[in-house]
GUMI-384833 format. One record per residue (C-alpha): residue number from 1; x, y, z; residue in one letter. Coordinates in pm, 1 decimal. Each point is the difference from the previous one (the first is absolute). Last residue first. Layout:
<sekes>
<NUM, <X, Y, Z>, a>
...
</sekes>
This chain:
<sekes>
<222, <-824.1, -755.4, 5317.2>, x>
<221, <216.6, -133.7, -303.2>, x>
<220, <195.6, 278.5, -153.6>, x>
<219, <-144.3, 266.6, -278.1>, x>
<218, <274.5, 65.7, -231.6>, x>
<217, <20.3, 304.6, -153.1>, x>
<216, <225.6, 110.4, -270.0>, x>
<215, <58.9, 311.9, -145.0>, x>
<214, <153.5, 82.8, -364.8>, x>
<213, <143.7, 325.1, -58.4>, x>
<212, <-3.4, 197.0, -325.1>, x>
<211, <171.4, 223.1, -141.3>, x>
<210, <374.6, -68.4, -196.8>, x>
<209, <-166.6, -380.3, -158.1>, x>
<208, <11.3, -142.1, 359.1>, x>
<207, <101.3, 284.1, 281.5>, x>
<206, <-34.3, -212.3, 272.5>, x>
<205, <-165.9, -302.4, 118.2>, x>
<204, <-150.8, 42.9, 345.0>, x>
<203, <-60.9, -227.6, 324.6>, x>
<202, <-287.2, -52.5, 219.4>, x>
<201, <-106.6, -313.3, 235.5>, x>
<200, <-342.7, 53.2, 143.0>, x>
<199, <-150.0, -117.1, 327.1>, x>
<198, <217.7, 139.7, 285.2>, x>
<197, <153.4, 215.9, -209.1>, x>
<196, <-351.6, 184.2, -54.6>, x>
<195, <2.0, 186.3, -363.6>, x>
<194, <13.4, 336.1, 22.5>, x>
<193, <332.5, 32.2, 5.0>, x>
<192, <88.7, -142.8, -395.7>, x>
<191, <-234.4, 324.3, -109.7>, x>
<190, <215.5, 189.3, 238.8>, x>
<189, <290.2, -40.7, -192.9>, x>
<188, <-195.3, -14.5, -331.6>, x>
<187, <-117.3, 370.2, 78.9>, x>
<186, <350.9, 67.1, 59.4>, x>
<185, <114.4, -78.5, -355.3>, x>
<184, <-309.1, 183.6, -125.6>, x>
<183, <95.7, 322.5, 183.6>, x>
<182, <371.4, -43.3, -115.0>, x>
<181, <-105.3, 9.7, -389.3>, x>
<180, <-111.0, -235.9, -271.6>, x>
<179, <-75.0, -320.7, 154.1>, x>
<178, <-279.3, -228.4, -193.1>, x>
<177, <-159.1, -299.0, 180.2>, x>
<176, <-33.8, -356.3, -92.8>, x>
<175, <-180.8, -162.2, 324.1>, x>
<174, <37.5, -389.1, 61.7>, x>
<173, <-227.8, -89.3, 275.5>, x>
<172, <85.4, -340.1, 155.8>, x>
<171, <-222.4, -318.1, 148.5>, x>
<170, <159.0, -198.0, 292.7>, x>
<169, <-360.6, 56.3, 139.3>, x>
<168, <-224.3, 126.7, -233.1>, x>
<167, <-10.0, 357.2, -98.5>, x>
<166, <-347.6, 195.3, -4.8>, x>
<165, <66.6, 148.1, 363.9>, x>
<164, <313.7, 95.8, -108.3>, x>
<163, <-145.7, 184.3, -312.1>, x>
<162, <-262.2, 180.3, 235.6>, x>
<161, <317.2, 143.9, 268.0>, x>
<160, <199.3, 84.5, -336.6>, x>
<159, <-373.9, 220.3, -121.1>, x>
<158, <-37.1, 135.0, 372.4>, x>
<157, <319.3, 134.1, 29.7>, x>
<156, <23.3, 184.7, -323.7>, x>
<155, <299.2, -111.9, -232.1>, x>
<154, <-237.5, -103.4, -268.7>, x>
<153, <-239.6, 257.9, 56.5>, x>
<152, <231.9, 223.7, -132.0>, x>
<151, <-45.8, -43.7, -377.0>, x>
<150, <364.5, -57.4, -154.8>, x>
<149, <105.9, 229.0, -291.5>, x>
<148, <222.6, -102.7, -316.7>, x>
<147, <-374.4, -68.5, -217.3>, x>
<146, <-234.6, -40.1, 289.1>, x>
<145, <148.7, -333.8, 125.2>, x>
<144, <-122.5, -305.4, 193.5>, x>
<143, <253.0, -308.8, 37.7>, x>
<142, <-89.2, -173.1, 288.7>, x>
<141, <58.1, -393.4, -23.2>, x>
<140, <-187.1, -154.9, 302.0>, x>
<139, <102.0, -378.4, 8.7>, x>
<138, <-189.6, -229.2, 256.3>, x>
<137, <-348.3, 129.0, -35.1>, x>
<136, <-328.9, 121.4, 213.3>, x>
<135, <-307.8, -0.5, -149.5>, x>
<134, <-291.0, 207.9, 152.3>, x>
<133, <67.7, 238.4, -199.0>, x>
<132, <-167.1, 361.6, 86.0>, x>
<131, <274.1, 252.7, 47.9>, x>
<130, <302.3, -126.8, -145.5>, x>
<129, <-295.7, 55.5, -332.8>, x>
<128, <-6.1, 345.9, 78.0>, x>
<127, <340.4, 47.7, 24.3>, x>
<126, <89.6, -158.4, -334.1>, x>
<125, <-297.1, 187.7, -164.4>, x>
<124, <-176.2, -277.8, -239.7>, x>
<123, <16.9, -189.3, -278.5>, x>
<122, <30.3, -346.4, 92.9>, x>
<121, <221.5, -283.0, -183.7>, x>
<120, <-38.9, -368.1, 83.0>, x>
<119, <322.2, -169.3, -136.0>, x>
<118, <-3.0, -391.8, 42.8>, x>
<117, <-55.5, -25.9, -388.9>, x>
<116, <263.4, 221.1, -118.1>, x>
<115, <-139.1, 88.1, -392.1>, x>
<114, <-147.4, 341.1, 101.2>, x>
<113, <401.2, 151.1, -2.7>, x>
<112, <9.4, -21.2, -299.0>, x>
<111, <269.3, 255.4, 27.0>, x>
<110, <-108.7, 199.0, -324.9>, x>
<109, <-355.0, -23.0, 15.6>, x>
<108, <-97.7, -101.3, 398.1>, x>
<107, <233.4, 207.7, 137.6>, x>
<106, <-101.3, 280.8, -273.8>, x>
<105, <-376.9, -42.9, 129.3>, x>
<104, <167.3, -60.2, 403.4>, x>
<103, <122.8, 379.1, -75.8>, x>
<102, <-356.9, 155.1, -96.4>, x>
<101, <-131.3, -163.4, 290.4>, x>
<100, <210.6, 209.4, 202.1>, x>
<99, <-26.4, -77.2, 381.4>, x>
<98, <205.6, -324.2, 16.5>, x>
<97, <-33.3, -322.5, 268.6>, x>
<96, <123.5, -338.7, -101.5>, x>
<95, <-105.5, -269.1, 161.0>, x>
<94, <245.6, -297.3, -9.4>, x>
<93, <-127.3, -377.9, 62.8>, x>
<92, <263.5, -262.6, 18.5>, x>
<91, <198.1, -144.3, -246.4>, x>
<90, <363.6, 196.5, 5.9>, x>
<89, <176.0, -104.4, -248.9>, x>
<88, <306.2, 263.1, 99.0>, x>
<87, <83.6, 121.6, -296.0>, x>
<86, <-333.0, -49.2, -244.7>, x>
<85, <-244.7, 61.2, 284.8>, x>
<84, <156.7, 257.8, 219.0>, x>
<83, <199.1, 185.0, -253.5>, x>
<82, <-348.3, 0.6, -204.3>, x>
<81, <-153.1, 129.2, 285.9>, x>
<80, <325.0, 255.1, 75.8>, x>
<79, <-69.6, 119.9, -369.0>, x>
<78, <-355.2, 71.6, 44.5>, x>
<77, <-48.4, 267.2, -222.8>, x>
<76, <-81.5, 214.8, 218.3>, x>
<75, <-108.9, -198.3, 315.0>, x>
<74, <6.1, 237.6, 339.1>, x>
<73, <-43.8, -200.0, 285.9>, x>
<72, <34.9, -412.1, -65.1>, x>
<71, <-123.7, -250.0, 253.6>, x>
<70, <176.2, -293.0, 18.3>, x>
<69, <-191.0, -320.5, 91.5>, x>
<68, <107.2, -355.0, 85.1>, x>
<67, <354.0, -31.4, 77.0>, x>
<66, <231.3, -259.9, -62.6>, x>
<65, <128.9, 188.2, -357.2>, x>
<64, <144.1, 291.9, 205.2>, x>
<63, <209.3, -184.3, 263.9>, x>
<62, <129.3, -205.5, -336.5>, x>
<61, <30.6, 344.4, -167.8>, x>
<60, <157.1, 140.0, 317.3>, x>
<59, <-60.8, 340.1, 180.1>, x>
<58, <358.2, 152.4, -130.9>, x>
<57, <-126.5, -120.0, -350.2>, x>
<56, <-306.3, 128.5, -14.4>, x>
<55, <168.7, 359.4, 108.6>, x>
<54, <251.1, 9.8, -276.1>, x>
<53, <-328.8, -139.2, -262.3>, x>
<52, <-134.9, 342.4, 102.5>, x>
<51, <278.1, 208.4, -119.5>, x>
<50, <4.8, -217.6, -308.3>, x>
<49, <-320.7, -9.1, -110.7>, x>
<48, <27.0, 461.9, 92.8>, x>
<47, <254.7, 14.9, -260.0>, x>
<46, <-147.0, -135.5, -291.2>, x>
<45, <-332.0, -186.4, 74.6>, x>
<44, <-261.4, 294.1, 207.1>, x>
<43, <-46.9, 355.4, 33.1>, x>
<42, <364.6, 152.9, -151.6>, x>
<41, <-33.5, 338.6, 126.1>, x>
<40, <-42.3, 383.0, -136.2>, x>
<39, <-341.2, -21.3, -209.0>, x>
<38, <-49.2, -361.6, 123.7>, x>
<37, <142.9, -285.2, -185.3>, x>
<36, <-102.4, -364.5, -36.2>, x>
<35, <247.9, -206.5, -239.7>, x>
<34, <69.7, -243.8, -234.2>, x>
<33, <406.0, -92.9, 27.4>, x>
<32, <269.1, -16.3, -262.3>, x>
<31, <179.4, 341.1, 135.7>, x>
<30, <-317.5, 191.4, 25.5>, x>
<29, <-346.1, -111.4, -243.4>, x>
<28, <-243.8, 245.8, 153.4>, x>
<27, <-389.9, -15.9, 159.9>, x>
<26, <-90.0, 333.5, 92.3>, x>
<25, <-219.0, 122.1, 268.3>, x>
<24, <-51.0, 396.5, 73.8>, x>
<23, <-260.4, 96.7, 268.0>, x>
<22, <-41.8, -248.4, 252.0>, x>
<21, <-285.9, 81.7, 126.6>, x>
<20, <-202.8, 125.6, -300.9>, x>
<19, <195.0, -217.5, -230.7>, x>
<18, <161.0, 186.7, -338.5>, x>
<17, <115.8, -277.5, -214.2>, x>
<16, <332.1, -140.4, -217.0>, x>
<15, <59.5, -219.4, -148.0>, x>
<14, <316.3, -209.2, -190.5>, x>
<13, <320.7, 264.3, 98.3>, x>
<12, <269.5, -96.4, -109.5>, x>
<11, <303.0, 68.1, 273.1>, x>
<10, <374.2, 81.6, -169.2>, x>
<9, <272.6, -221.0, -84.0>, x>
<8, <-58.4, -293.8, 87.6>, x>
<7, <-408.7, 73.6, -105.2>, x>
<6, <127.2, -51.1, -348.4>, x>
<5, <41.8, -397.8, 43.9>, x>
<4, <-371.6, 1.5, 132.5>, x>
<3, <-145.5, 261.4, -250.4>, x>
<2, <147.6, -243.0, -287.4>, x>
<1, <-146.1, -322.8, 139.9>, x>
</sekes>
């Protein structure tokens, strides 16, 4: 495929379209690779696969693939899913949770992303949703992005206190998170404080890809 050999050399752009929430999505050919971009990020596959795929890898892909359900918080185009399922062979149920519908669509298109048969997708508000599941999981990937910006609920005490609560015993959280400046660096800090040491074990992988910071959570046998 020419536009694959040419994207080597500089990104090919294959759609493009304006979302209401998510504003700009684009679907390129970069270095060899299919991807998801934002108007000033790489959204899912490229980059951000293998930032992810870091943190799947510190939990365990044979800890990973003896679990039952992984519950998925911000799905672009699903590239941690597919990590998840064509990486790891994980089995089990995974629900993934995305607010865009317009996003899952090019998921769906491009990513195929509708073909994974233990995949339950939900369009909703990741917040909300934290909110009113009565599920609880043994995975918790967290990977929610406005563009290069965070929403702060994530880091509110109320939404880490509802994720543990949602966390199965000897489960983990696995959060990708962007640093850009001091302020965010020490808002990770006491991110990784708020969890109870008595109950949670909490560690940090830093600066993967230049920004971002992967946190891990383990929640410990009561």
């Amino acid at each position: 495929m020419i536009r694959r050999l040419l994207s080597y050399l500089i990104p090919i752009n294959v759609y493009q379209k304006n979302s209401a929430i998510s504003q700009s999505i684009e679907v390129n050919w970069n270095n060899g690779e299919l991807v998801l971009d934002s108007k000033n990020t790489n959204y899912s596959y490229g980059s951000l696969q293998r930032i992810l795929r870091i943190g799947l890898k510190k939990i365990g892909f044979e800890s990973i693939r003896s679990m039952e359900s992984i519950l998925v918080l911000g799905v672009g185009g699903g590239s941690v899913i597919k990590t998840l399922v064509d990486d790891v062979k994980f089995k089990g149920k995974i629900t993934g949770i995305e607010i865009d519908q317009d996003v899952i669509q090019i998921a769906n298109e491009y990513f195929q992303l509708d073909k994974i048969s233990n995949l339950a997708i939900v369009i909703d508000d990741a917040f909300e949703f934290v909110l009113k599941t009565k599920e609880t999981y043994d995975l918790i990937i967290i990977d929610v992005f406005e563009d290069t910006k965070m929403p702060n609920f994530l880091y509110e005490k109320f939404f880490i206190n509802r994720i543990g609560e949602l966390l199965n015993d000897n489960g983990f959280i696995l959060f990708n998170t962007m640093l850009l400046d001091e302020k965010q660096n020490l808002r990770n800090l006491q991110y990784l404080q708020d969890f109870n040491s008595e109950i949670y074990t909490t560690y940090a992988i830093p600066r993967v890809e230049r920004h971002n910071e992967l946190i891990i959570v383990q929640k410990n046998i009561k």
